[in-house]
C-alpha positions as CSV (number, residue, x, y, z in Angstrom):
1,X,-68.2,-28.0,20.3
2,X,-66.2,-28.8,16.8
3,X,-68.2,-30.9,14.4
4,X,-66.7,-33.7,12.8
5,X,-68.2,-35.7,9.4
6,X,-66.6,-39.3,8.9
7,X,-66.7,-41.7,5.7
8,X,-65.8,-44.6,6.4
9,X,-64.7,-43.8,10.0
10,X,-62.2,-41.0,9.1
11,X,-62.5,-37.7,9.0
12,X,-63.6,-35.6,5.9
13,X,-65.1,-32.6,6.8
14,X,-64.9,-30.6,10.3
15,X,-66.4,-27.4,12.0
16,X,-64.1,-25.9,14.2
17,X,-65.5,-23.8,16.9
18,X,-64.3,-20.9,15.0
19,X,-66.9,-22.0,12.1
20,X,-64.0,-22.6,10.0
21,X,-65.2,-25.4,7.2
22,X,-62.3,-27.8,6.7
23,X,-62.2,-30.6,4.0
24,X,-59.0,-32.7,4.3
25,X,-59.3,-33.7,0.6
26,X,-58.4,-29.8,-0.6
27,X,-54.9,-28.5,-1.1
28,X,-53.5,-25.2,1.3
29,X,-53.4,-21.8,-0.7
30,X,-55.2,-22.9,-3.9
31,X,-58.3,-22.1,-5.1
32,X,-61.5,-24.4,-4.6
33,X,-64.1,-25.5,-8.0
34,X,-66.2,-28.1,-8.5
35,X,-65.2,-30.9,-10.7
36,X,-67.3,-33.2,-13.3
37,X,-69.2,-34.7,-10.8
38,X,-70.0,-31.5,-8.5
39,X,-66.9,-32.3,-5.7
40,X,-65.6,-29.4,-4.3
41,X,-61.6,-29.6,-5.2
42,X,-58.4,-27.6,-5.1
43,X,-57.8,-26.6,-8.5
44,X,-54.1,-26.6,-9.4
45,X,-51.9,-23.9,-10.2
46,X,-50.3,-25.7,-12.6
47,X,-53.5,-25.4,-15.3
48,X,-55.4,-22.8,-13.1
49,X,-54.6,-19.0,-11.7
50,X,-53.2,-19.0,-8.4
51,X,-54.6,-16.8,-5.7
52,X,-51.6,-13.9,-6.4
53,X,-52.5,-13.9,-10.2
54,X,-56.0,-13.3,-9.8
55,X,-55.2,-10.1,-7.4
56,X,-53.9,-8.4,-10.7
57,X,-57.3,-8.1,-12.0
58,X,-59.0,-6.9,-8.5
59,X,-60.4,-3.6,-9.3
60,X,-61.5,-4.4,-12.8
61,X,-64.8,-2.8,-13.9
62,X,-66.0,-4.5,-16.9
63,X,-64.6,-7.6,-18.9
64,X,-61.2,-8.2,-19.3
65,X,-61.3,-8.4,-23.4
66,X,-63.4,-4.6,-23.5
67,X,-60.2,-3.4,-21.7
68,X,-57.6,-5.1,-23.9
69,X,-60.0,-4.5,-27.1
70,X,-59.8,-0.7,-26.6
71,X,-56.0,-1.1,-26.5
72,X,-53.7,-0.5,-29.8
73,X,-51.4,-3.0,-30.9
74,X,-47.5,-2.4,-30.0
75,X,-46.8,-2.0,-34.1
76,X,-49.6,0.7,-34.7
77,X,-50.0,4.6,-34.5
78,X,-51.1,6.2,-31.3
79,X,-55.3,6.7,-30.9
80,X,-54.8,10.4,-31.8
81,X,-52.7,9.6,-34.8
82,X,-54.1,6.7,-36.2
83,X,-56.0,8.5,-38.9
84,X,-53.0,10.3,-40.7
85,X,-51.5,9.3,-43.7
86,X,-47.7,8.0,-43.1
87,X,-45.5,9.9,-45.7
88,X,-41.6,9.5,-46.2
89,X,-40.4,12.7,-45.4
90,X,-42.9,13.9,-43.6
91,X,-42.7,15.4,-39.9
92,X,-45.0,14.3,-37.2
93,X,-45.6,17.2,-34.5
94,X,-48.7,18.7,-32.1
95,X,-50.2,21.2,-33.3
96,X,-53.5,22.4,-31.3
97,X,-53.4,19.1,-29.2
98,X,-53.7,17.2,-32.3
99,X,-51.1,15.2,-33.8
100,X,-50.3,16.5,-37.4
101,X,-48.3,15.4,-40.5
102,X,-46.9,18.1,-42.8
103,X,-44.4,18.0,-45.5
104,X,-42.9,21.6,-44.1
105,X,-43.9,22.5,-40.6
106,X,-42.4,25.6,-39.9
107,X,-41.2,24.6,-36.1
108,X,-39.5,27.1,-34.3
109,X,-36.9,25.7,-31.0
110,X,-38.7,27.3,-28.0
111,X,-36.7,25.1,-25.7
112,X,-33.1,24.0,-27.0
113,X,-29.6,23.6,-25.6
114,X,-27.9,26.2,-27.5
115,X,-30.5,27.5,-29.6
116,X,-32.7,31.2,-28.9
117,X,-36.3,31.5,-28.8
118,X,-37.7,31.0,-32.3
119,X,-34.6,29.6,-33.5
120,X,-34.7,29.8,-37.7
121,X,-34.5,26.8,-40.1
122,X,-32.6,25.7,-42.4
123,X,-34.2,26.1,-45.8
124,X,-33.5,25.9,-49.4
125,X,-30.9,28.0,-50.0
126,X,-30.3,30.1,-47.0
127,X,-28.4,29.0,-44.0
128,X,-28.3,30.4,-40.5
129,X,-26.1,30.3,-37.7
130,X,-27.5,32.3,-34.4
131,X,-25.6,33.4,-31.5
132,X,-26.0,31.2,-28.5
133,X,-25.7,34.0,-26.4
134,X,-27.4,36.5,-27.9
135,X,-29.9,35.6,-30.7
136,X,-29.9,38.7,-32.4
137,X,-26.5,38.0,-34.2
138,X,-26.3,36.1,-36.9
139,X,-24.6,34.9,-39.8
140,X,-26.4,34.2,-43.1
141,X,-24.5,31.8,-45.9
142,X,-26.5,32.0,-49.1
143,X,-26.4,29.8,-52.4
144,X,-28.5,30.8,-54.9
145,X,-25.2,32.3,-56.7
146,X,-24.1,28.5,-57.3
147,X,-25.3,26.6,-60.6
148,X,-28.0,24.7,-60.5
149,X,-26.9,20.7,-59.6
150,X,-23.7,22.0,-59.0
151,X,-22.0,21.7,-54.8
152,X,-19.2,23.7,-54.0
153,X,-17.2,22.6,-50.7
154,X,-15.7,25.1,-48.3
155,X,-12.8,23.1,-46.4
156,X,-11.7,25.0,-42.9
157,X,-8.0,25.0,-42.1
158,X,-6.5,23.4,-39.4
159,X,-6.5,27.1,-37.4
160,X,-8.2,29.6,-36.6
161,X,-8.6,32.3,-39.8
162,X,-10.3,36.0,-39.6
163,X,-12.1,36.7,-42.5
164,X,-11.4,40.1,-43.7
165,X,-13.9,43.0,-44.8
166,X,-14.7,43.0,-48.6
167,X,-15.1,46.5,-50.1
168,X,-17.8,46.0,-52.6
169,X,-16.3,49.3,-54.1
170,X,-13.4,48.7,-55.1
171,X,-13.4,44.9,-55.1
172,X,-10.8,44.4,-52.1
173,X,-10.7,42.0,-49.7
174,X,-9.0,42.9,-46.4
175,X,-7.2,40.2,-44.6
176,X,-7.3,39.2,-41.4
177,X,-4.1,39.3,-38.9
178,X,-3.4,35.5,-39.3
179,X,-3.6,35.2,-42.9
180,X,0.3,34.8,-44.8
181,X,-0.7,35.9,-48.2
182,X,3.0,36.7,-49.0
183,X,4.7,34.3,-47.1
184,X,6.7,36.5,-44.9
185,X,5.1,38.4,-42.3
186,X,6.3,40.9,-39.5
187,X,5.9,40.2,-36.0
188,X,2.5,41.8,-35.8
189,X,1.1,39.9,-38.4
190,X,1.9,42.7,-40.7
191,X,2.6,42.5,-44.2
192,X,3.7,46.2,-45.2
193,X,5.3,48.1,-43.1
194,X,5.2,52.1,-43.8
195,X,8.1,54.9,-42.8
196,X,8.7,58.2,-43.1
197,X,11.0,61.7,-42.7
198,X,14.2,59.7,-42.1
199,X,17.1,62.1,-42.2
200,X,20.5,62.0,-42.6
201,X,22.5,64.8,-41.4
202,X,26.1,66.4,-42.4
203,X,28.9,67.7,-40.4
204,X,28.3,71.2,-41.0
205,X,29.3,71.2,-44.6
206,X,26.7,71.8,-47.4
207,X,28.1,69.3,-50.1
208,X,29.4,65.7,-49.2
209,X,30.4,63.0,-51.2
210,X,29.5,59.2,-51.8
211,X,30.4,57.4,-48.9
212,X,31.0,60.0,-46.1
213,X,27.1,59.0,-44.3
214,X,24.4,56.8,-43.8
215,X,21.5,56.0,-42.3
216,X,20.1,52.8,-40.3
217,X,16.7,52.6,-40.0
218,X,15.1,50.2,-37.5
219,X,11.5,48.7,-37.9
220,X,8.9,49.3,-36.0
221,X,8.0,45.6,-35.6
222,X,10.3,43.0,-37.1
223,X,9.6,40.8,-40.2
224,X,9.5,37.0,-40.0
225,X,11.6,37.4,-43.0
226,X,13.8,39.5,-45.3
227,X,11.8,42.0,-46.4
228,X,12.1,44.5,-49.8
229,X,12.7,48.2,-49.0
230,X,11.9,51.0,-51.3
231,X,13.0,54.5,-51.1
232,X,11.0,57.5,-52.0
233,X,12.3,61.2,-52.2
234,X,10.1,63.7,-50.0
235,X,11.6,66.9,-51.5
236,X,12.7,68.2,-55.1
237,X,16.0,67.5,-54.6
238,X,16.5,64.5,-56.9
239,X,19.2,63.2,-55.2
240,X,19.7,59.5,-55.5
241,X,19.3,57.0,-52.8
242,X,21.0,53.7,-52.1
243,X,20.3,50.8,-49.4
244,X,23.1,49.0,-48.6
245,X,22.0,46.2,-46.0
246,X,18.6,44.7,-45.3
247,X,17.6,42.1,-42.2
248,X,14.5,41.4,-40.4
249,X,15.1,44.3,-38.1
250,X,16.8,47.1,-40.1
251,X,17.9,48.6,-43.1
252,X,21.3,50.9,-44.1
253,X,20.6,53.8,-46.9
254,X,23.4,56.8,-48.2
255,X,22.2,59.3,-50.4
256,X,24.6,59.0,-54.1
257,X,25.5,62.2,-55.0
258,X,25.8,65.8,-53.5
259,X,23.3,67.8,-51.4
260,X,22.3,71.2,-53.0
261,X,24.0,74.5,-51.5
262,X,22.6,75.0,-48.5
263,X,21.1,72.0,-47.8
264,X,22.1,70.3,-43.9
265,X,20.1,67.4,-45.0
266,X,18.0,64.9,-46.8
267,X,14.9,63.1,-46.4
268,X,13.1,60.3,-47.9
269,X,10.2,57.8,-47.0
270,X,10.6,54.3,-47.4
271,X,8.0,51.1,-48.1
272,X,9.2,48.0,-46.6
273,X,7.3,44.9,-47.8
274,X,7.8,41.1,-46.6
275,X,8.3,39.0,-49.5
């Protein structure tokens, strides 16, 4: 049978027949402490931890303030780092498991968009630019050639250039196919344009006079432009020859003067350059 304590004829503390002890004074879901004067009372969650808050520390093995003692502070070094020395310009890195400080780490890329295994550094005075493809191509720029405290700037066109092969030799420096030097430029991205063994031939007579032939000679590739032609004599003729009309495509010559007895006709070369 349930067991019921009165005070003053109302109830204060019952048994259920469950064994449940329930003390009408005390407040549902909060936890239960003795006061000044040894009462059992529901302390209140306003000043006290509530039931949920003290399920975050279940588990807990040894006090609370060892646990947060061994912690580091949000503004200081991690454990394994604590010990170095912070230096401006220095690089923090593992190195053996350790954490390490050093003024110039040589760190190769082992694992980076874009970059090979063992990608190099850039260092002092030597620049490198490695293939993303294939690491074994690269292009070295080096400086030591410039004065000392002195910057030179490179400024890339707006286009794509080909830089040409320079012939240590003779001091040349080809050019690539997209580079107007000269302002005027064949189709082909040509800037000279070579002939040769153009003839003009006679109607069966050995001698002719000024103005009874030419010749029009048509370019292999046209020029964007005008170009200058120049004649050359191929044989020992010394016979004079004229050009009478230039364009972008063509150009008219006549020999001036006679051929020699015998001769059916007469050949030159000719150098046509865009100007």
């Amino acid at each position: 049978h349930p067991l019921d304590i009165k005070t003053n004829n109302t109830s204060a503390i019952s048994i259920d027949t469950s064994q449940n002890v329930i003390i009408t004074s005390l407040t549902a879901s909060e936890i239960v402490i003795t006061d000044a004067s040894k009462n059992l009372v529901s302390a209140a969650v306003a000043t006290y931890p509530s039931l949920a808050e003290f399920i975050h520390v279940k588990g807990v093995t040894s006090a609370l303030q060892t646990q947060i003692d061994g912690k580091q502070p949000l503004d200081s070094e991690l454990t394994t780092i604590a010990a170095l020395t912070e230096t401006n310009g220095n690089v923090m890195f593992v190195a053996g498991g350790v954490w390490t400080s050093d003024a110039t780490p040589a760190i190769d890329c082992t694992d980076c968009t874009n970059v090979g295994s063992g990608g190099h550094p850039v260092v002092d005075t030597t620049s490198l630019v490695e293939g993303s493809a294939d690491g074994t191509k690269e292009i070295r720029i080096e400086v030591d050639g410039i004065s000392a405290s002195t910057i030179r700037v490179w400024t890339a066109p707006d286009e794509d250039v080909d830089l040409g092969l320079i012939n240590n030799v003779s001091n040349v420096h080809g050019l690539g196919a997209n580079v107007n030097v000269l302002g005027n430029l064949d189709a082909s991205g040509e800037f000279i344009q070579r002939g040769g063994n153009t003839q003009v031939q006679t109607a069966s007579t050995v001698n002719y006079e000024i103005g009874d032939t030419s010749k029009t000679v048509t370019f292999a590739t046209a020029f964007s432009g005008t170009p200058r032609v120049f004649l050359t004599e191929t044989t020992d003729d010394q016979i004079i020859a004229a050009i009478e009309t230039v364009s972008t495509t063509t150009f008219v010559w006549r020999p001036v003067g006679n051929l020699p007895t015998g001769s059916t006709s007469y050949t030159i070369d000719f150098l046509a350059i865009g100007i």
